[in-house]
MARBA-3410 file (N, C-alpha, C, O; in Angstrom, 1 decimal):
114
127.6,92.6,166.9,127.2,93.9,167.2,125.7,93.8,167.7,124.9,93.1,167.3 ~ 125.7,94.8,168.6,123.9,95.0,169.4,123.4,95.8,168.4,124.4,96.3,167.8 ~ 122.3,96.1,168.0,121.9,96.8,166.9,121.0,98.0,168.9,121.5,99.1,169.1 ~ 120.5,97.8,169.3,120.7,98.4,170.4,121.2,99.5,171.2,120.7,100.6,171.6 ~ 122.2,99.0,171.2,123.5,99.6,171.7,124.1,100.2,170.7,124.9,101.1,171.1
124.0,100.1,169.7,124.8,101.0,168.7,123.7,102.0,168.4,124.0,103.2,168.3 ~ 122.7,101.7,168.2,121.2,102.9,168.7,122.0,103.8,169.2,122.8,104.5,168.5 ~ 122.0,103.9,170.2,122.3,104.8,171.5,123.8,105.7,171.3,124.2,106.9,171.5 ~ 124.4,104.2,170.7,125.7,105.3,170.2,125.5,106.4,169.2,126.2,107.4,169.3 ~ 124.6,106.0,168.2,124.3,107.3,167.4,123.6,108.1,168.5,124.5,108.9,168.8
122.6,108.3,169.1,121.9,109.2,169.7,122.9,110.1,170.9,122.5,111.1,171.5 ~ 124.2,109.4,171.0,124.9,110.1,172.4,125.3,111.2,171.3,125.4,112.4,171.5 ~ 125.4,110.6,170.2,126.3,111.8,169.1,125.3,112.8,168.3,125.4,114.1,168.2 ~ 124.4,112.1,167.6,123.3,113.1,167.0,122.3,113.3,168.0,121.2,112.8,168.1 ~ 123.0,114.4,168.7,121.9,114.8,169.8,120.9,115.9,169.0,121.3,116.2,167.8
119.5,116.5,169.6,119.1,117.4,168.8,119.8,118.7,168.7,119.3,119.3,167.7 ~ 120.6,119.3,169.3,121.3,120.2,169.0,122.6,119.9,167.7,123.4,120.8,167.3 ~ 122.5,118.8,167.2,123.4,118.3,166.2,122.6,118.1,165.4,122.9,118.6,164.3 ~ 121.3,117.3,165.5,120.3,117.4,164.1,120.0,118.8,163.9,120.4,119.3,162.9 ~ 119.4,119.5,164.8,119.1,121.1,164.1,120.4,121.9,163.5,120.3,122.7,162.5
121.6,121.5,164.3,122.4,122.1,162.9,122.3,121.7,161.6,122.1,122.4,160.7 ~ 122.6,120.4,161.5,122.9,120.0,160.1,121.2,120.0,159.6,121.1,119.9,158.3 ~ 120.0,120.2,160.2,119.1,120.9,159.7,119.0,121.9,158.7,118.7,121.9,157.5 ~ 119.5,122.9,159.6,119.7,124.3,159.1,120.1,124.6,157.3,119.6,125.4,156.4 ~ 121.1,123.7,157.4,121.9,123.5,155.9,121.2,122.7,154.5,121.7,122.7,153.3
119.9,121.9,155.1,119.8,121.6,154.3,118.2,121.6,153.7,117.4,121.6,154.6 ~ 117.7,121.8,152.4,116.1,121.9,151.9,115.2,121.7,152.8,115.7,121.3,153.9 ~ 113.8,121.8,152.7,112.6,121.1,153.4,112.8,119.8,153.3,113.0,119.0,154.3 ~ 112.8,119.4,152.1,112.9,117.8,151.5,114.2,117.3,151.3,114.9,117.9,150.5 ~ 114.8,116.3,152.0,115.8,115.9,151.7,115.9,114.4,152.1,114.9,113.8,152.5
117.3,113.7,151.9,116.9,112.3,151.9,118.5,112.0,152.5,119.5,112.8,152.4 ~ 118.5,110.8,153.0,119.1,110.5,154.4,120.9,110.9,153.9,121.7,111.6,154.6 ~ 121.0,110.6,153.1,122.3,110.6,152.0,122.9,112.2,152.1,124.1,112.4,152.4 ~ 121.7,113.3,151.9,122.2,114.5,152.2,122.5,114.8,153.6,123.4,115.6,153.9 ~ 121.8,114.1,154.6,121.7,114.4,156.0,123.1,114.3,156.5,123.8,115.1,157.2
123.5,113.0,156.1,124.4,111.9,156.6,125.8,112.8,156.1,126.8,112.8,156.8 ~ 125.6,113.6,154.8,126.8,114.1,153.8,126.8,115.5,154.7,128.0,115.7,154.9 ~ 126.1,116.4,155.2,126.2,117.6,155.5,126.7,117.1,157.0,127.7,117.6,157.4 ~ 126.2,116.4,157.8,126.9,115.7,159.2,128.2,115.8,159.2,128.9,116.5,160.0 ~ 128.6,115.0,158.1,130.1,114.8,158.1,130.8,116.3,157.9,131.8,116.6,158.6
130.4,116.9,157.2,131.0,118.1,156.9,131.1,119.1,158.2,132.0,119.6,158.8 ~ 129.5,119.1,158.3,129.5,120.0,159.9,130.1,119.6,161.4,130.2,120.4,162.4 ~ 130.4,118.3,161.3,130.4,117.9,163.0,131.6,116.6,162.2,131.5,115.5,162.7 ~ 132.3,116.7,161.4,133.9,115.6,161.6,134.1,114.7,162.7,134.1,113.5,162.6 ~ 134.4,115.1,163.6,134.5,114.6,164.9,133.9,113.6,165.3,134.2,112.4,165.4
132.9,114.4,165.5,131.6,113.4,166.3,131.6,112.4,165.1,131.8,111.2,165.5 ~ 131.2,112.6,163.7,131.2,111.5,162.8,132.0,110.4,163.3,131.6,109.5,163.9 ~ 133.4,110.7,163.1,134.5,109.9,163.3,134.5,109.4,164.4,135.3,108.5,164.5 ~ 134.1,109.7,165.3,134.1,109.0,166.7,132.8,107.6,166.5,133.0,106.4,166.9 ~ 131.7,108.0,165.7,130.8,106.6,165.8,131.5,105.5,164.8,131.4,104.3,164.8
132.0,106.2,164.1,132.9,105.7,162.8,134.0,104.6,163.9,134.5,103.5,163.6 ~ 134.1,105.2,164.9,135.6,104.5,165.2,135.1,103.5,166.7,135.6,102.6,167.4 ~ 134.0,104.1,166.7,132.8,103.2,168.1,132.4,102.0,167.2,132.3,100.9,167.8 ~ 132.1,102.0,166.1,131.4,101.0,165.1,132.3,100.1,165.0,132.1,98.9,165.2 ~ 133.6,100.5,164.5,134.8,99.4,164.3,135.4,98.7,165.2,136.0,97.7,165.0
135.3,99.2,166.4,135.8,98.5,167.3,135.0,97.3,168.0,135.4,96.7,169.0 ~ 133.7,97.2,167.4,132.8,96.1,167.5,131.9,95.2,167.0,130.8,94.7,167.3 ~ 133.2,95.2,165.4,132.8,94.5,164.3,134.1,92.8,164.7,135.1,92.4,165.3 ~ 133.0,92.7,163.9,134.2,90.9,163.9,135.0,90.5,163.3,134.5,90.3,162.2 ~ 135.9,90.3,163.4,137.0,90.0,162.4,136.6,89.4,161.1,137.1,89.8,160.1
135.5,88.4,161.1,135.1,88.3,159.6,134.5,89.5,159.0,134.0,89.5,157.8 ~ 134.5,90.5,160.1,133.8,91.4,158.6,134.5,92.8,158.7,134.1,93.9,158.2 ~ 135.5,92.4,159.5,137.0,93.7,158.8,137.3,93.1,157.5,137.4,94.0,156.7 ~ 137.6,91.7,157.0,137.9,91.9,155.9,137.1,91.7,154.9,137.5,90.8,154.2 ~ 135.9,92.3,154.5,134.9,92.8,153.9,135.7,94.2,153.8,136.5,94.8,154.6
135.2,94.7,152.2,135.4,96.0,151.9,135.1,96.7,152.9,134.0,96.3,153.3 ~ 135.7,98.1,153.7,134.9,99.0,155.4,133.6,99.6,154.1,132.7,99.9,154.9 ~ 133.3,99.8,153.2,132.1,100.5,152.7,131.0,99.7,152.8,130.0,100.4,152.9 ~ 130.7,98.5,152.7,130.1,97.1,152.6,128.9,97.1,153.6,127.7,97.1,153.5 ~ 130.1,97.1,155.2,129.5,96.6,156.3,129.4,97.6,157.4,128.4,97.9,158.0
130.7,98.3,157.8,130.9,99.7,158.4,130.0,100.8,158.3,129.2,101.1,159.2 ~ 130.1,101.4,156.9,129.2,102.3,156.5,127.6,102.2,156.5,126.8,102.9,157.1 ~ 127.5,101.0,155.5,126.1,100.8,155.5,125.3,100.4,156.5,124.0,100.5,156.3 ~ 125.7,100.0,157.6,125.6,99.8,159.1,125.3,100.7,160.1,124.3,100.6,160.9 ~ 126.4,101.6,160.0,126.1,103.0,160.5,125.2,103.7,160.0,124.5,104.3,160.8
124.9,104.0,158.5,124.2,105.2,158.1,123.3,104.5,158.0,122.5,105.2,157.6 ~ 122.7,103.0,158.1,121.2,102.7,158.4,120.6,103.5,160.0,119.5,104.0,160.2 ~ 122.0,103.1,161.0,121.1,103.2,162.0,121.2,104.9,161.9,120.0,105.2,162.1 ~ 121.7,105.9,161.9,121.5,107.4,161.5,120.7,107.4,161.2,120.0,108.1,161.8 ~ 119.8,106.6,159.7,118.4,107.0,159.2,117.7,106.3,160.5,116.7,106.9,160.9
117.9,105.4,161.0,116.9,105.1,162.1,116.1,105.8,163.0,115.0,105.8,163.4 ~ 117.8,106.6,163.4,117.1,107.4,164.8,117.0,108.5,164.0,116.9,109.3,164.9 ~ 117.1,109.3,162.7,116.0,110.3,162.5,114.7,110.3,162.5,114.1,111.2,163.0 ~ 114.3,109.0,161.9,113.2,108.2,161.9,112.2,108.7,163.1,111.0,108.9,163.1 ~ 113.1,108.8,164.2,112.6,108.8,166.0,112.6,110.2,166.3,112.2,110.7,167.4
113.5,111.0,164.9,113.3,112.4,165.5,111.7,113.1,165.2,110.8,112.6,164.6 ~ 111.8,114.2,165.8,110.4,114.8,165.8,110.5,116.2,165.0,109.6,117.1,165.1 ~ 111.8,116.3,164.1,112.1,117.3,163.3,112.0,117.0,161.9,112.3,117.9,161.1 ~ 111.6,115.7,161.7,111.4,115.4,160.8,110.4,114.7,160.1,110.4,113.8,160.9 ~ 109.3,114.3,159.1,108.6,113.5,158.8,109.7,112.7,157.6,110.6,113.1,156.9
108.9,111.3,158.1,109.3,110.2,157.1,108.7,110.2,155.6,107.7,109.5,155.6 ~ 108.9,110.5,154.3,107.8,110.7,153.2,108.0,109.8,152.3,107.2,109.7,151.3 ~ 109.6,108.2,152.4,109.2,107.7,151.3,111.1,107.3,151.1,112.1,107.9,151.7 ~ 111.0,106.5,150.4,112.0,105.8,149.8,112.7,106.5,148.7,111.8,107.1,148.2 ~ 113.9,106.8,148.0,114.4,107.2,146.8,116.1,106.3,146.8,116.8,105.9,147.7
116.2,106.3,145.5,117.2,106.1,144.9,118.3,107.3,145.1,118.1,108.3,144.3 ~ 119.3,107.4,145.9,120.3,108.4,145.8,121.9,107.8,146.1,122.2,106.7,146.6 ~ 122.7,109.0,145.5,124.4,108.5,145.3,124.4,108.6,147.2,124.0,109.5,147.9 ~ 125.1,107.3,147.5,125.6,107.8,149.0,127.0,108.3,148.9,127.4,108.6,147.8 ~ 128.0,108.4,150.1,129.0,109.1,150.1,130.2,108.3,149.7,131.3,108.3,150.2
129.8,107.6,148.9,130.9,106.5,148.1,130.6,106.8,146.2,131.4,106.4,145.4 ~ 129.6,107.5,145.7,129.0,107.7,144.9,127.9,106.6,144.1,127.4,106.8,143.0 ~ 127.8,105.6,144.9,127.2,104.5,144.4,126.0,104.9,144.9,125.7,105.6,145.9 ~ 125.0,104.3,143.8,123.3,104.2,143.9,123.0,103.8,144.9,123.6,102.8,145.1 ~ 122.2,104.0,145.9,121.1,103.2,146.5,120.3,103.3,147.6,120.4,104.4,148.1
119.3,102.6,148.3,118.1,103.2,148.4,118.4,104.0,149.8,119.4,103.8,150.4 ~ 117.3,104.9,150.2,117.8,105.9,151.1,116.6,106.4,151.8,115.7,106.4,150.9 ~ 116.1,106.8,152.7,114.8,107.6,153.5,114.8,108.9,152.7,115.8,109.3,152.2 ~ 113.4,109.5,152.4,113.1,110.9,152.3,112.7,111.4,153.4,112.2,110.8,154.4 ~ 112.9,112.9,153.1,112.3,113.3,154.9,111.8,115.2,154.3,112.3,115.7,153.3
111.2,115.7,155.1,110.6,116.4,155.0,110.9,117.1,156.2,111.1,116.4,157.2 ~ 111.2,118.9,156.3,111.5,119.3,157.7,109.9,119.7,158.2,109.1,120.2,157.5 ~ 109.7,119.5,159.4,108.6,120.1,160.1,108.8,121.3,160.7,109.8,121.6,161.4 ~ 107.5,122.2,160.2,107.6,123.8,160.2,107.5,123.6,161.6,107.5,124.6,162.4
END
């Protein structure tokens, strides 16, 4: 996998008209975990499409890895990435939160800019 190129594939999908929605829905303060969790709810599709752009460019040694392991955690790193890059958001910090498997762990906070 191009870490790269899979950039881009998130950004064809979380365009700003897709961050400001899933904006809308959620606190000032929030952290990447809720972002990522309200995405999926609002925009399915598009989720599933980077979901299915992601898998088709993993390697056979690591399809058989649990898909939560390497898929997921892979993807929603680079989501928090290119929020990172958005300009609707400030970066404020690290937390411990359940991701969308319910398991602990660490995650971006973010802050919406008025």
């Amino acid at each position: 996998m191009n870490e790269k190129d899979d950039l881009r594939e998130v950004e064809k999908v979380l365009t700003p008209d897709v961050i400001d929605k899933v904006l809308e829905t959620l606190k000032d303060e929030f952290n990447s975990h809720d972002f990522i969790e309200e995405f999926i709810k609002s925009e399915p599709k598009k989720y599933m499409r980077l979901v299915e752009e992601y898998w088709k460019k993993i390697d056979e040694n690591e399809k058989q890895k649990p898909i939560s392991e390497f898929l997921f955690g892979y993807l929603h790193g680079n989501i928090g990435s290119h929020l990172y890059n958005s300009r609707k958001m400030e970066w404020i910090g690290r937390v411990d939160s359940e991701n969308i498997f319910g398991r602990l762990s660490k995650c971006s906070r973010w802050r919406k800019k008025q």
